[in-house]
C-alpha positions as CSV (number, residue, x, y, z in Angstrom):
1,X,-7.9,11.7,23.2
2,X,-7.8,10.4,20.0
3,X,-10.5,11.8,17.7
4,X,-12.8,10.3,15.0
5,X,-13.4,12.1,11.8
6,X,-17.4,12.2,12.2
7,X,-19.0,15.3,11.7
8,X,-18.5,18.7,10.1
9,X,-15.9,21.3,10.8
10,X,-16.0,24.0,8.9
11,X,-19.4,24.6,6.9
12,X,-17.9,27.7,5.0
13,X,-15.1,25.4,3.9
14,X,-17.6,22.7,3.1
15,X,-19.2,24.8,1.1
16,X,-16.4,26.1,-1.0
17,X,-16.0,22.6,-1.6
18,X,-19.2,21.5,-2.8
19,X,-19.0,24.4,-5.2
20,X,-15.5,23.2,-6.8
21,X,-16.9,20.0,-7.2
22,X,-20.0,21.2,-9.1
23,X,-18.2,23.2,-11.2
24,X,-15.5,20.4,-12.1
25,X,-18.1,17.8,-12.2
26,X,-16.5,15.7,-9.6
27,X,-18.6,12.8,-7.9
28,X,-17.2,11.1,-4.8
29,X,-17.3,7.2,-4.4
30,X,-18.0,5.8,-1.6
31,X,-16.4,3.4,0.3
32,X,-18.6,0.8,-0.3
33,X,-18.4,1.3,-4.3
34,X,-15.0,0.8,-4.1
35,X,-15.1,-2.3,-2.3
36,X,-17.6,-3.7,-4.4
37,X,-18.2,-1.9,-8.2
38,X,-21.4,-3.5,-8.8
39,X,-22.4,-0.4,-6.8
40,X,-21.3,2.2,-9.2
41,X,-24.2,3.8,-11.3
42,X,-24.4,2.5,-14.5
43,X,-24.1,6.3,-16.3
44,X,-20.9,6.4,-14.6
45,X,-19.5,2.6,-15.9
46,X,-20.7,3.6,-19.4
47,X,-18.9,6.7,-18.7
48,X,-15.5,5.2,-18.2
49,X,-15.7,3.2,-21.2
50,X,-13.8,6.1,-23.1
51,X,-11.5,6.9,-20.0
52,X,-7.6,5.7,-19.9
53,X,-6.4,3.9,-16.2
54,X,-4.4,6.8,-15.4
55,X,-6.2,9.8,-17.2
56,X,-6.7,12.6,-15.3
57,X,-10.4,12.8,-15.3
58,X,-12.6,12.8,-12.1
59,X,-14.2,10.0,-12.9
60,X,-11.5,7.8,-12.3
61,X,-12.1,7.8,-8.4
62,X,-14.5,5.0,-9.2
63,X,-11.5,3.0,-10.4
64,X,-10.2,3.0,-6.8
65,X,-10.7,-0.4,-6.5
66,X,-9.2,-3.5,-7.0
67,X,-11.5,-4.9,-9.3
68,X,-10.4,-2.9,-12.1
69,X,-10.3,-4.7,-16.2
70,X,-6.7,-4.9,-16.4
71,X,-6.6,-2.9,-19.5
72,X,-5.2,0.4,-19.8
73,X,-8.1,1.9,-21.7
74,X,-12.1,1.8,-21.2
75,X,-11.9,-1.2,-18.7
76,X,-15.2,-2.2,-16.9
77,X,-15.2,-4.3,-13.5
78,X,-14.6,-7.8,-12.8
79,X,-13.2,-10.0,-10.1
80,X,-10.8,-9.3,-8.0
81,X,-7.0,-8.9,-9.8
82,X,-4.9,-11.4,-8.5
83,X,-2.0,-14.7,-9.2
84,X,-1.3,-17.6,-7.7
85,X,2.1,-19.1,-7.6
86,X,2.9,-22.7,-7.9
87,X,5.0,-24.6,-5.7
88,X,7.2,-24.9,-8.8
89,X,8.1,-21.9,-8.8
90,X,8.4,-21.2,-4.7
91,X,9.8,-24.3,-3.6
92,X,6.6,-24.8,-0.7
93,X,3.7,-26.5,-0.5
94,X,1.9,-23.6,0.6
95,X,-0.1,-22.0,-1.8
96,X,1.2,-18.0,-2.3
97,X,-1.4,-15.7,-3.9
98,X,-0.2,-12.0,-4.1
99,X,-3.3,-9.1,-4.9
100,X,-1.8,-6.7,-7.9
101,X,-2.1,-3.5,-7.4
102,X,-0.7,-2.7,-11.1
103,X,-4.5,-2.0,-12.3
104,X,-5.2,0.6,-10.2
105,X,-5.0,4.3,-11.8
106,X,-1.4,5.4,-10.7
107,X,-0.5,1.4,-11.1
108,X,-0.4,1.1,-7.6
109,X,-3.1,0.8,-4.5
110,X,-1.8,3.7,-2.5
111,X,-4.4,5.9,-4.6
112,X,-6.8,4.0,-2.2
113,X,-4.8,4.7,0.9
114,X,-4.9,8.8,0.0
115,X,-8.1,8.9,-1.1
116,X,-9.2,7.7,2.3
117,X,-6.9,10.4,3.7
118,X,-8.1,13.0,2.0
119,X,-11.8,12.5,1.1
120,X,-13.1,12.2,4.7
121,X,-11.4,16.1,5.1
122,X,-13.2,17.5,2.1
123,X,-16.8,16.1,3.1
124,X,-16.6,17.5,6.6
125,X,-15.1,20.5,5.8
126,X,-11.9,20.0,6.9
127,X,-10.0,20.4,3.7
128,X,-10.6,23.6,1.0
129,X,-9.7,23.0,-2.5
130,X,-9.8,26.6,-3.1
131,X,-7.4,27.4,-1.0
132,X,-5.2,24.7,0.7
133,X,-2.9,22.5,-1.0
134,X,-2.5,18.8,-0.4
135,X,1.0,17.2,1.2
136,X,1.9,14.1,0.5
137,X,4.8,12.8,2.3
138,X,6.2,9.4,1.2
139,X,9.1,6.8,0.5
140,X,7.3,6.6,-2.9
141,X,3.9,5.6,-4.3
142,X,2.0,7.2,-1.7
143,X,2.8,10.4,-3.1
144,X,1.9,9.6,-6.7
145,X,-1.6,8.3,-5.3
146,X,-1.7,11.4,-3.5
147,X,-1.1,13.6,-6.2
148,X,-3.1,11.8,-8.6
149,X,-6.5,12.0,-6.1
150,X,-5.6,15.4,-5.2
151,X,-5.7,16.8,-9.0
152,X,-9.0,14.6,-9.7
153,X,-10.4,16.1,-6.9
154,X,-9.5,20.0,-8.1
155,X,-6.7,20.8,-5.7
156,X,-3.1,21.4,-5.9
157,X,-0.6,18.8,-4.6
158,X,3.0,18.8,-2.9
159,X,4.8,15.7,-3.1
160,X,7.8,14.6,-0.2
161,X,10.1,11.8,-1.2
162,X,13.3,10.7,-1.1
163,X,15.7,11.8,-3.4
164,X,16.9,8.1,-4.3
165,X,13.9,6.4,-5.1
166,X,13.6,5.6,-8.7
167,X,13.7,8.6,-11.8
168,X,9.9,7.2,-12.9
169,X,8.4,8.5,-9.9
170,X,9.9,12.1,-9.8
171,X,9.3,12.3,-13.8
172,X,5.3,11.5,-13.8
173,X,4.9,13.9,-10.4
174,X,6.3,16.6,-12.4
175,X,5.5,16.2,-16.0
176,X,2.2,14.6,-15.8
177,X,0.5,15.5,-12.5
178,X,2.4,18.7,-12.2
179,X,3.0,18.6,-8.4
180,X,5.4,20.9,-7.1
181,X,8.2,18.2,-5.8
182,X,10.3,18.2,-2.8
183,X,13.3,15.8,-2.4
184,X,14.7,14.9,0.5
185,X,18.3,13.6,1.7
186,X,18.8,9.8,1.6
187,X,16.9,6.4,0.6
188,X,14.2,4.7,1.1
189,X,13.9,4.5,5.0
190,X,15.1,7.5,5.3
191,X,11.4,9.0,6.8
192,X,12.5,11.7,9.6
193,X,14.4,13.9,7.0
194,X,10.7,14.0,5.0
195,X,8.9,14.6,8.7
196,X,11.2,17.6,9.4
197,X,10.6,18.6,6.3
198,X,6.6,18.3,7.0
199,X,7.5,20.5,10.1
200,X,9.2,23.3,7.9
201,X,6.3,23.4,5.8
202,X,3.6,24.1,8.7
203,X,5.3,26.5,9.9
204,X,5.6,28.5,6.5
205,X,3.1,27.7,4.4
206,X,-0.3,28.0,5.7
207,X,-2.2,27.0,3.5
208,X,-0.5,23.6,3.0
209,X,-2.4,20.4,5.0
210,X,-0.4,17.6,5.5
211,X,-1.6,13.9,5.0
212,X,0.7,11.9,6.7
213,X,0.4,8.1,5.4
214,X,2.0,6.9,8.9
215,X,-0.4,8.5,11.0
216,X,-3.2,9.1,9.2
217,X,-6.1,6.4,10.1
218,X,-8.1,6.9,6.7
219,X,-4.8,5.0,5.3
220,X,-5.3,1.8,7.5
221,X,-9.2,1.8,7.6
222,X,-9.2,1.6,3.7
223,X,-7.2,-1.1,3.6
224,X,-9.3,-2.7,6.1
225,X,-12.3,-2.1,4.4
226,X,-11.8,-2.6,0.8
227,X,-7.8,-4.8,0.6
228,X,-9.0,-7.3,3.2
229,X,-12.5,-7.6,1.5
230,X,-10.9,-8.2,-1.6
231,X,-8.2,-11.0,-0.2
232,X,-11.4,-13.0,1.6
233,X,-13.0,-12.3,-1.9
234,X,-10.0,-14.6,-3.7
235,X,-9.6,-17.1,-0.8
236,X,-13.5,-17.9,-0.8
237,X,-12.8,-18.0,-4.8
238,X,-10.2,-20.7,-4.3
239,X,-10.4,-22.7,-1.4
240,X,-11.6,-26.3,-0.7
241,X,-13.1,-28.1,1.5
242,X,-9.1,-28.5,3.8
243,X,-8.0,-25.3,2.8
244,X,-7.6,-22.8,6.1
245,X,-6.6,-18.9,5.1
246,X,-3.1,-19.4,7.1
247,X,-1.9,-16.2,6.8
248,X,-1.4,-12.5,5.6
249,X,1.8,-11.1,4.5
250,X,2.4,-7.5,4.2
251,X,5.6,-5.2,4.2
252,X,5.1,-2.4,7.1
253,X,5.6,0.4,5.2
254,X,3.3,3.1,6.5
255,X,1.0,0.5,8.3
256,X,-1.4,0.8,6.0
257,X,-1.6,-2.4,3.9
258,X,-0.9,-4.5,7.0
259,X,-4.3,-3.3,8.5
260,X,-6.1,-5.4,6.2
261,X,-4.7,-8.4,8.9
262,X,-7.2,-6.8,11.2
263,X,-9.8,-7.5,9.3
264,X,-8.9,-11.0,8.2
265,X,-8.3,-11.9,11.6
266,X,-12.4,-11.5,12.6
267,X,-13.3,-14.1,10.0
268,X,-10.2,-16.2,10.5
269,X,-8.8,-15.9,14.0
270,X,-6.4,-18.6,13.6
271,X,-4.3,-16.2,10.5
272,X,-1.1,-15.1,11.0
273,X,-0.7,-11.8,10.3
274,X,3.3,-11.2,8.9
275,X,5.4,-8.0,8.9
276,X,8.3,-8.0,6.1
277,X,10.6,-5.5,6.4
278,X,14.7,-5.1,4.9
279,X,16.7,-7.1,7.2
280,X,19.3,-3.7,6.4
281,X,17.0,-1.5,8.5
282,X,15.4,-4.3,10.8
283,X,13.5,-1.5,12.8
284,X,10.9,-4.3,14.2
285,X,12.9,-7.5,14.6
286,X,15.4,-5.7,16.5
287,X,15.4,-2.4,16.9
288,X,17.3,-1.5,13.9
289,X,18.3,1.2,11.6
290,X,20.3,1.5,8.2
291,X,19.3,2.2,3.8
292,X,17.7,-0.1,2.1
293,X,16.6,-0.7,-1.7
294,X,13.1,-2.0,-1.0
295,X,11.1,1.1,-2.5
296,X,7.7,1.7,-1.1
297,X,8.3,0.4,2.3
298,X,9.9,2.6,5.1
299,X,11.7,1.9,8.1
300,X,13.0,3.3,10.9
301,X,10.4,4.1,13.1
302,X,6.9,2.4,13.6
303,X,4.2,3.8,12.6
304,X,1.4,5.7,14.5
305,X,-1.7,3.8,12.6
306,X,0.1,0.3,12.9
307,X,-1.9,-2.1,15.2
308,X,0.9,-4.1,16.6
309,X,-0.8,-6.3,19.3
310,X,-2.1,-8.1,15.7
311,X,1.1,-8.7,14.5
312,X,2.5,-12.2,14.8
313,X,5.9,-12.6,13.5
314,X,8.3,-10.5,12.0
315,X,10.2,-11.3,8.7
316,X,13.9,-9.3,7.5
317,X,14.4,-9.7,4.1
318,X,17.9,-8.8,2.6
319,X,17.4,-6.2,-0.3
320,X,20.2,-7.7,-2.5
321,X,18.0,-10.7,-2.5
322,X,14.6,-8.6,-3.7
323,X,17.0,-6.6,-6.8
324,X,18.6,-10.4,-7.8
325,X,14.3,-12.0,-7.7
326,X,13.6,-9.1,-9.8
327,X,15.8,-9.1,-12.1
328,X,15.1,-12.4,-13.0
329,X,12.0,-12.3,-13.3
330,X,12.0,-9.4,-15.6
331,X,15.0,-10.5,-17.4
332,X,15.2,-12.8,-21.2
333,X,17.7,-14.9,-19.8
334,X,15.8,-15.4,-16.3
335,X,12.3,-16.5,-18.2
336,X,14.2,-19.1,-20.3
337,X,16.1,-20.5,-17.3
338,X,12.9,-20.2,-15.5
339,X,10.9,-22.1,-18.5
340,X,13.9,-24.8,-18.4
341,X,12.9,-25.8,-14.7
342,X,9.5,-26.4,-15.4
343,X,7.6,-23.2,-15.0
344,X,4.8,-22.8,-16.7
345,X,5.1,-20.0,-19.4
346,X,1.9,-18.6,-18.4
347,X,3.3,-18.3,-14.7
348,X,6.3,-17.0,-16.0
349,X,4.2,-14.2,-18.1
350,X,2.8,-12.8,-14.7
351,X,6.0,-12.2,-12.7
352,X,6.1,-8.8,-14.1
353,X,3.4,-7.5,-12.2
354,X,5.3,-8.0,-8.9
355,X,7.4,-4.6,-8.0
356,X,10.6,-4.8,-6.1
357,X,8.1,-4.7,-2.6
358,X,6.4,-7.2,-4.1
359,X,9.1,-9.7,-4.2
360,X,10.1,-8.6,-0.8
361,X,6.5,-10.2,0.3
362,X,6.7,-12.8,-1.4
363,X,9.9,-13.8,-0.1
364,X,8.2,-13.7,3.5
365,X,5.5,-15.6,2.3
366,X,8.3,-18.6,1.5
367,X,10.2,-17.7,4.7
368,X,6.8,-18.1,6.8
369,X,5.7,-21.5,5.0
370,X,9.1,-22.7,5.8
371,X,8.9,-21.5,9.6
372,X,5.2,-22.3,9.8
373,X,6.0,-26.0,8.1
374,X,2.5,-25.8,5.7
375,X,0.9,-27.4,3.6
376,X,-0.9,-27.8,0.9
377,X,-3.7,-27.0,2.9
378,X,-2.4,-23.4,3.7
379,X,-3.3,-20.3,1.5
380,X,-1.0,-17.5,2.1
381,X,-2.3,-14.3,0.4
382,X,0.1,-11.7,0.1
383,X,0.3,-7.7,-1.9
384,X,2.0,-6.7,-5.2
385,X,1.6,-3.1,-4.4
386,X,2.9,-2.0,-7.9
387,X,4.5,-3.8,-10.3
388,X,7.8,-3.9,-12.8
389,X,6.5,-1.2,-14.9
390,X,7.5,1.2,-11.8
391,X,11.3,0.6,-11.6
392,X,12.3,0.1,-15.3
393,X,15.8,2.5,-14.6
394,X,16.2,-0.4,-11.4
395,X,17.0,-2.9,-14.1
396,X,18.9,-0.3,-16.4
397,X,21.4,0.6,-13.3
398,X,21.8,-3.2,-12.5
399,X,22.6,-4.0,-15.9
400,X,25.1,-1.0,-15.9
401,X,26.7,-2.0,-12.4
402,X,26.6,-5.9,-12.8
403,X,26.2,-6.7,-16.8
404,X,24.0,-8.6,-18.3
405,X,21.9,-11.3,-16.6
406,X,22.6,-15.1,-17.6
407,X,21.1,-18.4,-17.3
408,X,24.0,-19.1,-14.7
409,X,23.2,-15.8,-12.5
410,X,19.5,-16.9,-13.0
411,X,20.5,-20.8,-11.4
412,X,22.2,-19.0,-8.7
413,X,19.4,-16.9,-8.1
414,X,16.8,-19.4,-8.0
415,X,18.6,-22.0,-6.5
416,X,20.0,-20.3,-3.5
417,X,17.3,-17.4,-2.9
418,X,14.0,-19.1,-4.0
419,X,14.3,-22.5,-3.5
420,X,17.1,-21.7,-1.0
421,X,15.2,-19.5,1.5
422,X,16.0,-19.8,5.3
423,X,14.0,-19.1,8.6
424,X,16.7,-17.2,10.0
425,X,16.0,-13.5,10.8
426,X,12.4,-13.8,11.6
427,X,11.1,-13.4,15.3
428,X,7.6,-15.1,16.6
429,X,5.6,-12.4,18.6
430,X,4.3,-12.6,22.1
431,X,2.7,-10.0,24.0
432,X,6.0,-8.2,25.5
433,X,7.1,-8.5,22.1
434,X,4.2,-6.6,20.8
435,X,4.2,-4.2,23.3
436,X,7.8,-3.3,22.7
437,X,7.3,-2.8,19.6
438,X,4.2,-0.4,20.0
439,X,6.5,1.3,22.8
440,X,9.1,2.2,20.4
441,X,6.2,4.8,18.8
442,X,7.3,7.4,21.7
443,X,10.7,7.9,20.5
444,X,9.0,9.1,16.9
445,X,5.7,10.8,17.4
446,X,5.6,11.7,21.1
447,X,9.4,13.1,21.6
448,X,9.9,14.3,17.8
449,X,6.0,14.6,16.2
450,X,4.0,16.1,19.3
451,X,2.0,13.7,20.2
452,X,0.4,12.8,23.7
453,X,1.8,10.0,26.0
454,X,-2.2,9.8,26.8
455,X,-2.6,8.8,23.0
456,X,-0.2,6.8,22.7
457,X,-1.1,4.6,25.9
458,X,-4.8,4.8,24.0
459,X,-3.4,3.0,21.2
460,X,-2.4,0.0,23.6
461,X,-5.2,-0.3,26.1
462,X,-8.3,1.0,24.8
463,X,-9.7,-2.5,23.3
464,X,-12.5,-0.3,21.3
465,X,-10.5,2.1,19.7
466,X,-9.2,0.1,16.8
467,X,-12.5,-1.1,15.5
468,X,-13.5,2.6,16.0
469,X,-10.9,3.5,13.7
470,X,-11.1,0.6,11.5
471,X,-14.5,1.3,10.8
472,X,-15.1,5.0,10.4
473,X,-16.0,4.0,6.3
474,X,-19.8,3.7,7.0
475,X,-20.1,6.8,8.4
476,X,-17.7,8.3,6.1
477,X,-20.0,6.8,3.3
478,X,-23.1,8.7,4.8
479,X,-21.0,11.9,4.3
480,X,-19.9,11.3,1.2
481,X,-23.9,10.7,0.3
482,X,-25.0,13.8,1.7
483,X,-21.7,15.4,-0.4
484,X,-22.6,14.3,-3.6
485,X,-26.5,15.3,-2.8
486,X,-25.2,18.8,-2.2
487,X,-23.4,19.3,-5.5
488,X,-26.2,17.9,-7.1
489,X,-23.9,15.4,-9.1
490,X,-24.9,12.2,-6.7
């Protein structure tokens, strides 16, 4: 039976942790601060005035949110961080409007996604920050969110990735964080070798707890409760009197991101909830395998925490397509060929807040406007998990391996990936679909991870259990209330 995280555990470890965070001076956010700032006390805003994005001070837990000032220093709170791109620039008459996750501390939302991991476990005693250490296992920004929430929080951190992902992530871990750093064999969706390595560590290191992004439920229910109030936040900002929220586009990754569908779905039942994936490891649309260059996203398996019956189609994109996007739009020669077509400079000035994952989505987004035949009627809302500022040694390599990008490789580009972009390798869901996909868990976390065939069966046919899951925040906020009350910091 799959089990809530509801009450207390351990009150001597609850305890130890109460007393860390007095002595450090940490105060938890709740949930519902995050989603909405305006609930943050105001000694705590005036606090942050003198506090960097992504300084290692406690009190940036209350910038776990994505209504962060995008400034690097001393931001307050405003609206919701987002862009809209033109049909200039995407070829469709669909409007595409991607979140950015560059203003959150870290420059990426997964600090959201491990902090609803790991908070629930320290305010019901099910985490010491005296004595355990925090794992974070990850194909790359869930770690650094990890790591960056587990030091604000006064514990020690051990960060799983891949050994290929890019040099920026390894560098801040270690230098900055100072997370002990474990790096295992292969690329990007290359998740068992970082699971066996999970296994290694519980059976060595005691004192180690792993949060597992793929099946950890605090991952998906923050999303659902503070993403998906954020995109209905920008749709209600922009919509008119046609407009219909059409659909949701999110890269599978751990399963996390994508949850935010769920929530969309009970306001707008007629959304389409997209998974984007590499069409090199095309794990949902056909039962694939293979490496890929899309960082942040995973493949090979589906996750525990992803809700497939509210998936709707399924989107490959090729990864030599996501490296060409982002180069141009990070390159001189792109801009100006860019600027020569008629994009506005202004829209051209924002196409560096989209990582490599966050061209991948918005190459779905076209893909599923083109499939979906929209309008200008349609908002697709889409995620720019990080942004360029993550993968600056990407563009040194390609530079180094291709040379240096023209206005011609910029026409090609544009012209045959953009504007070019086909409805091939995507796959429309129905319910054996679905359920094929959900059955394809057992092969990962029953036969390999342990898990119960009773669980998994659960997943699939208890119709409550999601929304249990999903919603686990407010009482998670009650905790967190009584928490703070007990350290005498709240």
């Amino acid at each position: 039976m799959i089990q809530l995280i509801d009450s207390i555990t351990n009150e001597k470890v609850l305890e130890n942790a109460v007393v860390r965070f007095r002595e450090r001076g940490i105060v938890l956010p709740t949930f519902a601060q995050q989603r909405n700032p305006e609930l943050i006390p105001k000694s705590i805003k005036n606090k942050l005035k003198e506090v960097g994005l992504w300084e290692i001070n406690p009190i940036n837990l209350f910038r776990i949110t994505w209504k962060n000032e995008p400034v690097d220093t001393g931001g307050a709170f405003g609206k919701v961080n987002f862009i809209e791109l033109p049909p200039e620039l995407t070829g469709v008459k669909a409007r595409i409007v991607l979140l950015i996750g560059k203003w959150f501390p870290t420059g990426a939302h997964k600090v959201g996604a491990a902090y609803g991991c790991l908070a629930p476990r320290i305010i019901t005693g099910g985490f010491d920050p005296t004595y355990n250490k925090a794992v974070w296992p990850s194909t790359g920004n869930y770690c650094r969110g990890g790591a960056f929430d587990s030091k604000l929080m006064g514990t020690e951190s051990v960060a799983i990735l891949p050994e290929e992902m890019s040099r920026e992530r390894f560098e801040w871990l270690r230098d900055v964080i100072g997370s002990e750093v474990i790096a295992t064999p292969g690329c990007e969706s290359n998740v068992k070798e970082i699971y066996d390595k999970c296994w290694e560590i519980r059976q060595t290191r005691p004192d180690c707890v792993i949060f597992n992004q793929f099946d950890e439920f605090g991952n998906a229910a923050w999303h659902y409760n503070v993403t998906a109030h954020a995109l209905e936040e920008v749709y209600q900002s922009l919509k008119t009197s046609k407009s219909n929220l059409t659909g949701y586009i999110s890269a599978t990754g751990s399963a996390g991101t994508i949850a935010a569908g769920d929530y969309l779905r009970t306001i707008h039942p007629q959304i389409k909830v997209v998974a984007s994936e590499a069409l090199q490891c095309p794990t949902l649309l056909m039962n694939g395998f293979g490496g890929h260059r899309i960082e942040g996203i995973g493949d090979k398996h589906v996750p525990w925490i992803h809700n497939v019956k509210n998936t709707d189609l399924v989107t490959a994109i090729d990864d030599e397509a996501c490296m060409r996007v982002f180069r141009m739009f990070n390159e001189p020669e792109g801009h100006q060929y860019l600027l020569e077509k008629g994009i506005d400079k202004a829209v051209i000035s924002q196409l560096h807040l989209m990582g490599i994952s966050g061209v991948g989505n918005l190459l779905s987004a076209i893909k599923t406007a083109k499939y979906f035949e929209m309008t200008s009627d349609d908002i697709l809302m889409t995620i720019a998990t990080d942004s360029a500022e993550m993968y600056q040694s990407r563009l040194i390599e390609m530079k180094t391996e291709k040379g240096d990008y023209t206005q011609f490789r910029a026409a090609i580009d544009y012209e045959s990936i953009v504007l070019g972009a086909t409805t091939d390798h995507m796959k429309e869901l129905n319910y054996n679909d679905r359920k094929a996909i959900h059955n394809l868990k057992y092969f990962t976390w029953v036969e390999q991870q342990q898990k119960e065939v009773s669980d998994l069966n659960q997943l699939w046919y208890d119709r409550d259990l999601w929304d249990k899951l999903f919603n686990q925040t407010e009482r998670w906020d009650e905790l967190i209330n009584e928490f703070n009350d007990r350290t005498g910091l709240g």
